[in-house]
C-alpha positions as CSV (number, residue, x, y, z in Angstrom):
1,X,-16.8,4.2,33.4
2,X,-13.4,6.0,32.8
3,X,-10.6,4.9,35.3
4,X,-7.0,6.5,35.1
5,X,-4.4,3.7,35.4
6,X,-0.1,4.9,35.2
7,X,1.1,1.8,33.2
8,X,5.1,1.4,33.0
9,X,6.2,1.0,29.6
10,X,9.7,0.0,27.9
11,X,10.6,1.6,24.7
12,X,12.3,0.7,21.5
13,X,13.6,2.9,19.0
14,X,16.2,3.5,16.2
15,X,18.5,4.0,19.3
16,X,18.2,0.7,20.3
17,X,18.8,-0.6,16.9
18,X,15.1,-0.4,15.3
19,X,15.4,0.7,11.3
20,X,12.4,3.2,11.6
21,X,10.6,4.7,13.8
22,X,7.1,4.1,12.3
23,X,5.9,1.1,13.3
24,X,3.1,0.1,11.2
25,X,2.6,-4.0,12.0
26,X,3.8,-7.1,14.4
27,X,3.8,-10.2,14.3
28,X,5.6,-13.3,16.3
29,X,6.8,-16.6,14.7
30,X,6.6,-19.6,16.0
31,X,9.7,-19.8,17.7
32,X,9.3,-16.1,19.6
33,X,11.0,-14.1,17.5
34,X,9.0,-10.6,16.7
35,X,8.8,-8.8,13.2
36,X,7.9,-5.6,12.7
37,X,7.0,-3.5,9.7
38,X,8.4,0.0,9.1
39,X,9.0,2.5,6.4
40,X,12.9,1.4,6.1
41,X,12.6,-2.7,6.2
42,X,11.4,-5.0,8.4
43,X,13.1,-5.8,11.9
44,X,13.8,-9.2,13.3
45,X,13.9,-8.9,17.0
46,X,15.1,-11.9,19.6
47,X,14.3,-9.7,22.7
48,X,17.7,-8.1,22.4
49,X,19.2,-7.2,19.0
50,X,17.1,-5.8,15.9
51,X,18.2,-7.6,12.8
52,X,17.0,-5.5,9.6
53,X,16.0,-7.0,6.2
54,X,15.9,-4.4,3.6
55,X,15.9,-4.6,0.0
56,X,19.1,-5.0,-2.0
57,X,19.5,-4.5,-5.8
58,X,22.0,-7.3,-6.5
59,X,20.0,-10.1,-4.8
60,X,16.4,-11.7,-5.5
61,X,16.2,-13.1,-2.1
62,X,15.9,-9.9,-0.7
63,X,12.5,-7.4,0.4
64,X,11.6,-5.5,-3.2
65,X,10.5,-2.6,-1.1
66,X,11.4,-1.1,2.2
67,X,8.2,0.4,3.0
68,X,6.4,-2.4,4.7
69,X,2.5,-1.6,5.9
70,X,1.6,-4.9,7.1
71,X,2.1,-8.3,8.0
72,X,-0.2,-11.6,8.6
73,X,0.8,-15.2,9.7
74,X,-1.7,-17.7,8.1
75,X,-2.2,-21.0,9.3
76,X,0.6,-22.5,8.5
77,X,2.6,-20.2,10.8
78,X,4.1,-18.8,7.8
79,X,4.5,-15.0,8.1
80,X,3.7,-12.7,4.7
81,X,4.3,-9.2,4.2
82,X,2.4,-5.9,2.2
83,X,4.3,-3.1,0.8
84,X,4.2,-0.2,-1.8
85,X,3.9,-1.0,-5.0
86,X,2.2,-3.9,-4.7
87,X,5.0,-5.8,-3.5
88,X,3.8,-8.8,-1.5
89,X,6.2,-11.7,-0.3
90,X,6.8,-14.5,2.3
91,X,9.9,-14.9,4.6
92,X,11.6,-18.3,4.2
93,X,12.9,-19.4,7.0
94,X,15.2,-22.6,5.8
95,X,16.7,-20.2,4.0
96,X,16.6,-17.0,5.8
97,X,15.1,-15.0,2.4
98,X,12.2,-13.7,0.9
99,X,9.9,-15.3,-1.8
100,X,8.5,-11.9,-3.2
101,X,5.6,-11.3,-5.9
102,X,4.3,-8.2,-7.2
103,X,0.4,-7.5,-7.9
104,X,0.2,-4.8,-10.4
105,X,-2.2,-4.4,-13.2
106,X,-2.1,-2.1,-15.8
107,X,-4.7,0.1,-13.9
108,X,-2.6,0.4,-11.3
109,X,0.7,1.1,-12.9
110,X,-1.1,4.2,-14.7
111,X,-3.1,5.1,-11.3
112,X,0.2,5.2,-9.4
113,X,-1.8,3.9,-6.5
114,X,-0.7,0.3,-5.4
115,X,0.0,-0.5,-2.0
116,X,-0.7,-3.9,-0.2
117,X,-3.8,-2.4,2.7
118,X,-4.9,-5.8,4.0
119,X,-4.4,-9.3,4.1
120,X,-6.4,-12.0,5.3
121,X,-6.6,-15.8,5.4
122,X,-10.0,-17.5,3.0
123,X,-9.0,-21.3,3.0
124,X,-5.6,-23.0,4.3
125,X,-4.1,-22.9,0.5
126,X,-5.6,-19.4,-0.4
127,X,-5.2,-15.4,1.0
128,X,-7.1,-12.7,0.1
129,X,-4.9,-9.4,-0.2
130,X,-6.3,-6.0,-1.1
131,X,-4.6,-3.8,-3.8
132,X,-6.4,-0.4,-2.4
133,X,-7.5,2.1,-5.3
134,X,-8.0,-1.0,-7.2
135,X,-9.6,-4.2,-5.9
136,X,-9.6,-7.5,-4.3
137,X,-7.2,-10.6,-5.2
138,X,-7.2,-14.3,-4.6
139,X,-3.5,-15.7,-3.9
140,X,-3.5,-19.5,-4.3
141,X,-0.3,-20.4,-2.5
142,X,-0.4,-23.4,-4.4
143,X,0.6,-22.5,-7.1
144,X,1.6,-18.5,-6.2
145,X,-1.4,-17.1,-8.7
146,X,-3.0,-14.4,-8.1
147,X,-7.1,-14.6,-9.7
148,X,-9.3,-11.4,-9.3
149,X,-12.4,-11.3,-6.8
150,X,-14.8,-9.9,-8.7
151,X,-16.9,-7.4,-6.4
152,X,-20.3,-8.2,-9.0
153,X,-20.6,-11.8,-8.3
154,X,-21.4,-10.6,-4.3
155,X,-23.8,-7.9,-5.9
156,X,-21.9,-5.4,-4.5
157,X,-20.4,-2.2,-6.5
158,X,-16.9,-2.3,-7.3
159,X,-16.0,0.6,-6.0
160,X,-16.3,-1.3,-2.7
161,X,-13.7,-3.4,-3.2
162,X,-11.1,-0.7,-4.6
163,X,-11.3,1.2,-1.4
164,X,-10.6,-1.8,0.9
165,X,-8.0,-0.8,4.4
166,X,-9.6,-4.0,6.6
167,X,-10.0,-7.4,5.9
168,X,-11.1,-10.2,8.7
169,X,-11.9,-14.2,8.0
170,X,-14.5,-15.1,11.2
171,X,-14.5,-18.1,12.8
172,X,-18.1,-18.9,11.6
173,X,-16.4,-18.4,7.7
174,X,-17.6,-14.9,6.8
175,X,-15.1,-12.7,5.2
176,X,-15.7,-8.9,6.8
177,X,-14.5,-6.2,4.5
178,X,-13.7,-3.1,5.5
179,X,-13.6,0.6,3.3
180,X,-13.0,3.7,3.1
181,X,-15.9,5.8,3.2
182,X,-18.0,2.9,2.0
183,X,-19.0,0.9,5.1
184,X,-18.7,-2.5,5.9
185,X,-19.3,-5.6,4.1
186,X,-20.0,-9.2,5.2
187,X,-19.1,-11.6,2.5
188,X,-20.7,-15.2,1.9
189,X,-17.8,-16.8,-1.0
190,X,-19.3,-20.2,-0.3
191,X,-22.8,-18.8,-1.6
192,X,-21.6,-15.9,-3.5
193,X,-23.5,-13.2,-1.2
194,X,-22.9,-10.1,0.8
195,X,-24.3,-7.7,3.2
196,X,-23.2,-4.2,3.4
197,X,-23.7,-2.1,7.1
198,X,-23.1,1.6,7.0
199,X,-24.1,4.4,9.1
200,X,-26.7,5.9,9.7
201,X,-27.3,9.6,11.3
202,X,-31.1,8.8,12.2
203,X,-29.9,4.8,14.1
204,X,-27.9,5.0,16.9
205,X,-27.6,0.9,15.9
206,X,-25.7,1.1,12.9
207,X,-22.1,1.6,12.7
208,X,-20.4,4.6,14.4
209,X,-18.9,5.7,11.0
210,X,-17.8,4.5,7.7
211,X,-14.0,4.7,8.1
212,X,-13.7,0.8,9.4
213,X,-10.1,0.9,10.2
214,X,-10.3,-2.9,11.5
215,X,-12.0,-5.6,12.4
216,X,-11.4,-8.5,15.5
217,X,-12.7,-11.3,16.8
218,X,-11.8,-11.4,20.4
219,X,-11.7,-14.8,22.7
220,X,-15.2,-14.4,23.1
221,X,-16.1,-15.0,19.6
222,X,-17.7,-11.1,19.9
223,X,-16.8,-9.1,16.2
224,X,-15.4,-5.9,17.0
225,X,-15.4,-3.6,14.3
226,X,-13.1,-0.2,14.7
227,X,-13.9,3.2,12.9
228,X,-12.4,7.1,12.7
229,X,-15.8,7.6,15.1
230,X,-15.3,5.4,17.8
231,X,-15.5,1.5,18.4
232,X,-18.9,-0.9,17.5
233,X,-19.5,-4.5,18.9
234,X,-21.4,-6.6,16.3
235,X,-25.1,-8.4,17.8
236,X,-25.6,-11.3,15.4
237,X,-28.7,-11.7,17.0
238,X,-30.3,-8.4,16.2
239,X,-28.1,-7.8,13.3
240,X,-27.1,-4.5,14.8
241,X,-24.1,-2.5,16.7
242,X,-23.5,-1.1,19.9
243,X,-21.5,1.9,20.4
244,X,-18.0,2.9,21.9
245,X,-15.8,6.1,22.5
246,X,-18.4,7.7,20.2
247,X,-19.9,10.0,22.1
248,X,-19.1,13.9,20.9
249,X,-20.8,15.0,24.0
250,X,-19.2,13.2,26.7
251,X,-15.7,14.0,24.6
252,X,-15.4,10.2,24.2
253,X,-14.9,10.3,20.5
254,X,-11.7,8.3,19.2
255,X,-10.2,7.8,15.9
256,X,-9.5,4.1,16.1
257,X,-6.2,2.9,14.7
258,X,-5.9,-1.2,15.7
259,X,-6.7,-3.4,18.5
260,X,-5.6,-6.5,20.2
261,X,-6.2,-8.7,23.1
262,X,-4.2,-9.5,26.6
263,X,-4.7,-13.0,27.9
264,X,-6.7,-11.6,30.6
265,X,-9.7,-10.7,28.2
266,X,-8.4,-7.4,27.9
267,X,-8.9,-5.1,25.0
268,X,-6.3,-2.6,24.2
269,X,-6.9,-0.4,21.4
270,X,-5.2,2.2,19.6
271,X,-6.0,5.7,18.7
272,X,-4.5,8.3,16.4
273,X,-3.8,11.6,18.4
274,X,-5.7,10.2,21.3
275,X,-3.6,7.2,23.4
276,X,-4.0,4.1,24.3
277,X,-7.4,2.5,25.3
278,X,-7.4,-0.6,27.9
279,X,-11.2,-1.7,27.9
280,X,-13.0,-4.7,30.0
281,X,-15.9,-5.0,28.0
282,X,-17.8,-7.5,30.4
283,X,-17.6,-4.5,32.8
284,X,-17.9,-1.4,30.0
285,X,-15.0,-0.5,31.9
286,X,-12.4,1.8,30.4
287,X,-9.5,3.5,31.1
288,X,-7.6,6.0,28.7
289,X,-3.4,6.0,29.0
290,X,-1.8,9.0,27.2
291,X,1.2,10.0,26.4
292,X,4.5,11.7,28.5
293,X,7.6,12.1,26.6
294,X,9.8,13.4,28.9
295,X,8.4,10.2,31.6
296,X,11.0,7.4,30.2
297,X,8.0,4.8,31.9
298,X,4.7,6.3,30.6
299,X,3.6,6.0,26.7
300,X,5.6,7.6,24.4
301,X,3.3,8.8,22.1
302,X,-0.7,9.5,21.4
303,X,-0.5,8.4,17.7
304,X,-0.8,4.3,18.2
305,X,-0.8,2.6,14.9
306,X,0.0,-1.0,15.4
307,X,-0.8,-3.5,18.5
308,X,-0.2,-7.4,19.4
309,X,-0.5,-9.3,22.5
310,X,2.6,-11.6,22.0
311,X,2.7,-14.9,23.8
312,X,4.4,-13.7,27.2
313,X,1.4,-11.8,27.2
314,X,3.3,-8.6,26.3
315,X,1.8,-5.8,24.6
316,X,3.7,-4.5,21.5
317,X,2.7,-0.7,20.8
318,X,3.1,1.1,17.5
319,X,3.3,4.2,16.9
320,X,4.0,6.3,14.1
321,X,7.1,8.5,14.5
322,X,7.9,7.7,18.3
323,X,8.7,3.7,17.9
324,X,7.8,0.9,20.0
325,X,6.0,1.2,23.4
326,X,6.0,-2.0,25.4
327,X,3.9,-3.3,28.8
328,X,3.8,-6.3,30.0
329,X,0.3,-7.2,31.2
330,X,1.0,-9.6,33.4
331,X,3.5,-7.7,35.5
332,X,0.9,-4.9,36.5
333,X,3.6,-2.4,37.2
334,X,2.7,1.3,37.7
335,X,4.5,4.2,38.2
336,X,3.3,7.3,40.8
């Protein structure tokens, strides 16, 4: 069922003080402050003022690229950052700087192709970070080395791992990979095996498409994986999907962006050209919010590319070229 809900949003832009107004990631520290990723530095915002980090020449402490794609907070509330050019660092907050590393190998100096796509959490001392166009990584926090996941050892091809824009740790240990064009893959490191899902034309069970743009585990434990076709929920029991917002018939056919949840069980997920998506997937309720520039309270833009459900229960909206959208989901404002 498709309800139409007027949601009051605030905005933040370069106006406001924001460095860019691509907004490609969030993420909250542990004391409430929010950082977000653009393509000129990443902001530090206290809920009234943007402070920018961006990279200077003359000091090492500093970002060694602007163009920041993505952000993660392990375990240890420590928050880590993806650029181009295989810049990857960690912010250190004693001493208000950077610790910054650079994964480059010589294939991907002569590919010209290496920009941090995902990162994701394998044990408390170790990440996994994707160098896409050319593989997988191990990052020992340890001792900051980086060791290369070799795609064979899973008996998977390597061109899996070289096209990698997802990555997701469950709760039950699997590592879900997600590619370009290649599917999806369920990875076993503890016993060194995989499973690979793709779609299929002729089984309305497999996935929706082979685009996974992400993959979540909401409150529920329930893997939700997101694709250019549409959205899939993940059966463990039957080893199968379920299909969402895939329908070409009903015009119910999204290309998925991101996707977080509201402490109310909530999904909101974001679409490129096509809104924002509030879903109750108890109910298979959902309602679709698009955009209305010239209404300074309604969504901003269509072209979401970033969400997070902060801890005010505050949804933190993306987008690329229009800046930040927020709605706070406890309020329940509308506008008529």
């Amino acid at each position: 069922m498709n309800l139409t809900e007027n949601y009051n949003f605030d905005r933040l832009s370069v106006n406001d003080g924001l460095s860019q107004n691509t907004v490609y990631s969030f993420t909250q520290d542990r004391k409430g402050f929010m950082w977000i990723c653009t393509q000129q530095g990443i902001n530090k915002y206290d809920g009234h003022k943007f402070m920018i980090y961006k990279n200077n020449p003359e000091s090492e402490d500093s970002i060694k690229n602007d163009y920041i794609n993505i952000s993660f907070k392990d375990s240890e509330n420590k928050i880590w950052f993806g650029a181009l050019d295989g810049v990857f660092a960690y912010y250190n907050e004693e001493k208000n700087s950077f610790n910054n590393f650079q994964l480059r190998t010589a294939e991907s100096i002569s590919a010209n192709v290496s920009n941090i796509s995902a990162i994701c959490e394998s044990t408390n001392d170790e990440l996994l970070i994707s160098l896409f166009g050319i593989g997988l990584f191990n990052f020992n926090k340890a001792n900051d080395k980086f060791t290369i996941v070799e795609s064979e050892e899973f008996g998977t091809a390597k061109n899996h791992f070289s096209k990698i824009i997802s990555l997701f740790r469950d709760e039950q240990g699997f590592t879900w990979i997600g590619t370009r064009d290649e599917g999806l893959l369920r990875i076993d490191f503890k016993n060194k095996t995989s499973e690979k899902f793709v779609h299929n034309i002729s089984d309305e069970h497999s996935l929706s498409n082979n685009i996974i743009k992400f993959i979540f585990q909401d409150s529920k434990k329930t893997i939700w994986i997101g694709t250019k076709e549409g959205l899939n929920r993940y059966d463990p029991d039957k080893n199968e999907f379920r299909r969402y917002f895939c329908d070409s018939a009903s015009g119910n056919k999204f290309n998925l962006s991101c996707i977080s949840e509201d402490k109310n069980k909530n999904l909101w997920i974001g679409a490129f050209n096509s809104g924002l998506i509030k879903f109750n997937a108890d109910k298979e309720i959902f309602s679709v919010i698009c955009e209305e520039p010239k209404n300074p309270k309604a969504l901003s833009s269509n072209s979401i590319i970033s969400l997070y459900s902060d801890s005010s229960n505050v949804l933190w909206i993306g987008t690329f070229i229009d800046g930040i959208n927020k709605l706070d989901c406890e309020s329940k404002k509308f506008y008529s």
